[in-house]
N, C-alpha and C positions, 0 to 999 in steps of 0.2 A: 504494500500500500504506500509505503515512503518512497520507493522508487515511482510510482504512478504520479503522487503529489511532485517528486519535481521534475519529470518529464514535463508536467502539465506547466509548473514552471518556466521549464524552457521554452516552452512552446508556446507561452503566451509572451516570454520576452521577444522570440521569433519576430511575432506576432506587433505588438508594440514597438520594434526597431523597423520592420522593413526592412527596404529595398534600403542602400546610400544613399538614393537623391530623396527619400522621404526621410532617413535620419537628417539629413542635412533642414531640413524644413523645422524640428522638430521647435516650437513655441516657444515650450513654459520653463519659465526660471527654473535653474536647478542649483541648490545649494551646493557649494564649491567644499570637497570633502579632502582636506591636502593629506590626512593620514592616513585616509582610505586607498587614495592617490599613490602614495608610499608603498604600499604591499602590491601593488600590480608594478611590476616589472615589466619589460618591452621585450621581453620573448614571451611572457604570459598573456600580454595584449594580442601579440603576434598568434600568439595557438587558438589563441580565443577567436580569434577573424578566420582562423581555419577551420574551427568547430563551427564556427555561426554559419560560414557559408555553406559547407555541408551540411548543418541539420536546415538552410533555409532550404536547398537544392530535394530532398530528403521529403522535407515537408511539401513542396510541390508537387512533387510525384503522389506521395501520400492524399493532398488533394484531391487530383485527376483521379486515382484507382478508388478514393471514398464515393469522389461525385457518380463514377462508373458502377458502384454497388449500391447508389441510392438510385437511379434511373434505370440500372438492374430488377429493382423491388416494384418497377411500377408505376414510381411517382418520378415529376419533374424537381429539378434542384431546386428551384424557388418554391413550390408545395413545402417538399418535406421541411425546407428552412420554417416556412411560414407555422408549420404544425409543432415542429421541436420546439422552435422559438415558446407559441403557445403553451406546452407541454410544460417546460421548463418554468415559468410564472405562474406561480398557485392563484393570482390574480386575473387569469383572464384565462375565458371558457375558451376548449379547443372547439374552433367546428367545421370539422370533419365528418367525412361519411364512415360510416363502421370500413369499407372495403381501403381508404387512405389509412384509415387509423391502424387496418390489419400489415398497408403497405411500412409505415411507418416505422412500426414495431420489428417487424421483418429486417430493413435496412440497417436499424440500432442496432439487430443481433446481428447483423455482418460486419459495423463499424469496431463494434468491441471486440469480434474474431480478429480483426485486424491492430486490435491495439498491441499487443507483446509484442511482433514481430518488429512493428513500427517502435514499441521502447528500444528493443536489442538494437535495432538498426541506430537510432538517435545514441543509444550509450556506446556504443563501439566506434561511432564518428568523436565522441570527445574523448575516449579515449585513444583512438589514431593520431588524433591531434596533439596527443603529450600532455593531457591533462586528465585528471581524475573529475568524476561529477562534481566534488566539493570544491575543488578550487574553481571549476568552470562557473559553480552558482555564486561562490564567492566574487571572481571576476566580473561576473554579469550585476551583482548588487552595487558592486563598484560602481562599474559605467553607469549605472542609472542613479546613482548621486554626485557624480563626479564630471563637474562638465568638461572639462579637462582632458579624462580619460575620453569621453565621448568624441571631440576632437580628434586625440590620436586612433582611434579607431577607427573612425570615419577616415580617414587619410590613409589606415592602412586598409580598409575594404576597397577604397578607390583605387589604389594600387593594384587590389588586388584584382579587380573587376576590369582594370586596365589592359592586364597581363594576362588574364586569362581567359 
């Protein structure tokens, strides 16, 4: 269950950094953390851009093969969104026909068939990367109080996006 909560973790940092030219956008003040700053290193910045880009590459595919077993089930991908979404709000009625709702269901139990494979896959990219889960979660708490780190990250994804 620890390992699920911080897959879910990364994946929602994934999710919150984007693409570089969206981190490059990103707004809102971020308090400047210079101790934090301190314990990330510029090869652990560096493995962390490695990890990031393969669990984002990773996560795409993940994507495309979830969207392919929910339109597998039946339903279009804006449906089943529209029903999950519902589903997941104890404040708002789903409504749905019993034959979506059996679609729905159905899809869920493929998504979750699919989640181990998709953690193994995400923990073996930060571990190729040279880092252990902890210091990956560790690095990633950084960057997102550190605007600093943010910067050298962002300059070393462009690089790396550059190059590759």
């Amino acid at each position: 269950m620890l390992k699920t909560r911080n897959l879910k973790l990364i994946f929602i940092f994934v999710a919150l950094l984007g693409s570089p030219a969206i981190f490059a956008q990103v707004q809102a003040p971020v308090q400047a953390s210079p101790a934090a700053a301190e314990n990330v290193s510029d090869a652990d910045l560096q493995k962390f851009a490695e990890a990031y880009i393969g669990i984002q590459q990773e996560n795409q595919k993940a994507q495309q093969q979830m969207a392919a077993k929910i339109e597998e089930s039946g339903l279009e991908l804006n449906r089943f969104n529209e029903i999950h979404k519902a589903s997941m709000d104890p404040n708002t009625e789903v409504e749905a026909t019993d034959d979506e709702l059996a679609k729905h269901k159905a899809a869920v139990g493929e998504l979750e068939k699919m989640q181990p494979a998709l953690e193994a896959k995400m923990q073996g990219i930060i571990k190729d990367s040279g880092l252990t889960m902890e210091k990956y979660q560790a690095v990633a708490m950084s960057i997102q109080s550190n605007k600093d780190l943010q910067q050298k990250l962002q300059g070393i994804l462009m690089k790396m996006t550059q190059q590759g």
